[in-house]
C-alpha positions as CSV (number, residue, x, y, z in Angstrom):
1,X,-78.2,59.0,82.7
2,X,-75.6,61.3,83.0
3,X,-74.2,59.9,86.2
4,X,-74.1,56.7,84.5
5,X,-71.8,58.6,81.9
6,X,-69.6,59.9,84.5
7,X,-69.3,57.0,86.1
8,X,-68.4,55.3,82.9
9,X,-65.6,58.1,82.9
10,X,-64.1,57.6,86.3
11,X,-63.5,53.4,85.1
12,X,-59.7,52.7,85.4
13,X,-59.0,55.6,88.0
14,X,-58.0,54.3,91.1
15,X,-55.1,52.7,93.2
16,X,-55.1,49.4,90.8
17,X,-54.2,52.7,87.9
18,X,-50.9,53.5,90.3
19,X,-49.5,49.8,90.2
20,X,-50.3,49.9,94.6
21,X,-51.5,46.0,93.7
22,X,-53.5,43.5,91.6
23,X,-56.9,45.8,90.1
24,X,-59.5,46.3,92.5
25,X,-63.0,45.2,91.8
26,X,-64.0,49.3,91.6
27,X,-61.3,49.2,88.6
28,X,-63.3,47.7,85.0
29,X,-60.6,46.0,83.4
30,X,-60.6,43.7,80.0
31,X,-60.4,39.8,80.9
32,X,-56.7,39.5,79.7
33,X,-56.0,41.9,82.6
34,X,-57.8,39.8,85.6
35,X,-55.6,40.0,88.8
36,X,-52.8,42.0,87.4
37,X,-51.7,45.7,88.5
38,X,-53.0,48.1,86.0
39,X,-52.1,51.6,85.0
40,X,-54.2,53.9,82.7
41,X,-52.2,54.7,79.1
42,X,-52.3,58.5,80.2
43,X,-50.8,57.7,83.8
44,X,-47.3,55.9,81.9
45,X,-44.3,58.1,81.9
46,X,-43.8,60.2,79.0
47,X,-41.5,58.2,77.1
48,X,-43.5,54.9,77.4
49,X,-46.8,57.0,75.8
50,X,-44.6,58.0,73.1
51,X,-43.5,54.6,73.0
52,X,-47.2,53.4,72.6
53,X,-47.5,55.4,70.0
54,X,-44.6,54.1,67.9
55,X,-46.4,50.6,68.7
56,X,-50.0,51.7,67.4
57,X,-48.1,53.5,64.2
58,X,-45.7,50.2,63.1
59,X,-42.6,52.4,63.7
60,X,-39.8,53.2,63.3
61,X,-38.5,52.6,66.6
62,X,-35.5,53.5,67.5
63,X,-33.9,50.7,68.9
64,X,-32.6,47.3,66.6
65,X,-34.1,44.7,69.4
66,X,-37.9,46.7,69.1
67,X,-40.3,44.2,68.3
68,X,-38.6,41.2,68.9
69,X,-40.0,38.5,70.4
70,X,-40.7,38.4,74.1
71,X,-40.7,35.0,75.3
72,X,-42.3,35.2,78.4
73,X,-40.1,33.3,80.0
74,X,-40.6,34.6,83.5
75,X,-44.2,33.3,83.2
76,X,-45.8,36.6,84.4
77,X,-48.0,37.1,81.7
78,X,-50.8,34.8,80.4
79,X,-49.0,31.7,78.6
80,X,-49.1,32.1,74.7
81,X,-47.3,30.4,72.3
82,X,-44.0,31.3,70.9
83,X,-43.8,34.7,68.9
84,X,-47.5,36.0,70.5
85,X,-45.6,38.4,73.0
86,X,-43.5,41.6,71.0
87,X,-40.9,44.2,73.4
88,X,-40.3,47.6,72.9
89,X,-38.0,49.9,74.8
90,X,-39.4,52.5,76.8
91,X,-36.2,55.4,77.0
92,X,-34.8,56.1,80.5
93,X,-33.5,59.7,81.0
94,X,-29.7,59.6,81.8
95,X,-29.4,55.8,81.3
96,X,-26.5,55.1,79.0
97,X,-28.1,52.0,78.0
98,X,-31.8,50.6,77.1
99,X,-32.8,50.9,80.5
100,X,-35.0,48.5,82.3
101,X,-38.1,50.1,80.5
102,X,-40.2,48.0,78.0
103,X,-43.9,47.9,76.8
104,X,-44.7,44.3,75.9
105,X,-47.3,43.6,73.1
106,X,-49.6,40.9,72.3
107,X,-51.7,39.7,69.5
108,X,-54.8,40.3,70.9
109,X,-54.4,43.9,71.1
110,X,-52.8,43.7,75.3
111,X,-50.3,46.1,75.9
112,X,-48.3,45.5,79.5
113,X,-46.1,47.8,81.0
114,X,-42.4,47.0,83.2
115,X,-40.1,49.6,84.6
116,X,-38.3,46.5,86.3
117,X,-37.2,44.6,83.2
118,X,-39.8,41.6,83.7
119,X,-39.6,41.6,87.4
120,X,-43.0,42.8,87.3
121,X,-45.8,43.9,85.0
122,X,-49.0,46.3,84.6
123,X,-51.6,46.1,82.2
124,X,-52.1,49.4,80.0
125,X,-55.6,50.4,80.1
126,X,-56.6,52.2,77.0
């Protein structure tokens, strides 16, 4: 029994955590994650946890443009219609700008991760 509970503890801890690929089979992931890289919420840089945390609060955010509509339009994430898919900016130290950093939302609860603005994705394990 309490293997089975450590076990249970080691789920999402692995290369699929570090982005090194789509998740391995060790790796337990939700269905809306199937195939994608996946990091673990504790393994994201600083800024994108406190980021998170703004997203599980409502706000404020800092930025005008967080929580506006991502559209998907790269076609990395599971197709949903219009207005299912929210961005938030994760901070980059030293960046005079946004940065390439965003968390991307969606209705059902998913939170995906970029530090390539769109060129790729994680899934955020929670």
């Amino acid at each position: 029994m309490a293997l089975a509970g450590l076990a249970g503890g080691l789920v999402g801890c692995g290369a699929a955590d570090k982005g090194a690929g789509p998740a391995a089979s060790s790796v337990t992931a939700p269905g809306w994650a199937h195939g994608m890289a996946t990091v673990a919420a504790d393994r994201l840089p600083a800024e994108a946890r406190d980021t998170l945390r703004l997203i599980d609060k409502g706000g404020p955010f800092p930025y005008a443009k967080d929580g506006a509509v991502f559209g998907n339009f790269e076609r990395l994430l599971p197709q949903h219609q219009r207005g299912y898919y929210h961005e938030y900016t994760v901070p980059t130290p030293g960046s005079r700008d946004r940065g390439a950093r965003r968390l991307v939302s969606g209705d059902g609860g998913e939170i995906y991760y970029t530090d390539d603005h769109y060129a790729s994705f994680k899934a955020v394990l929670r």
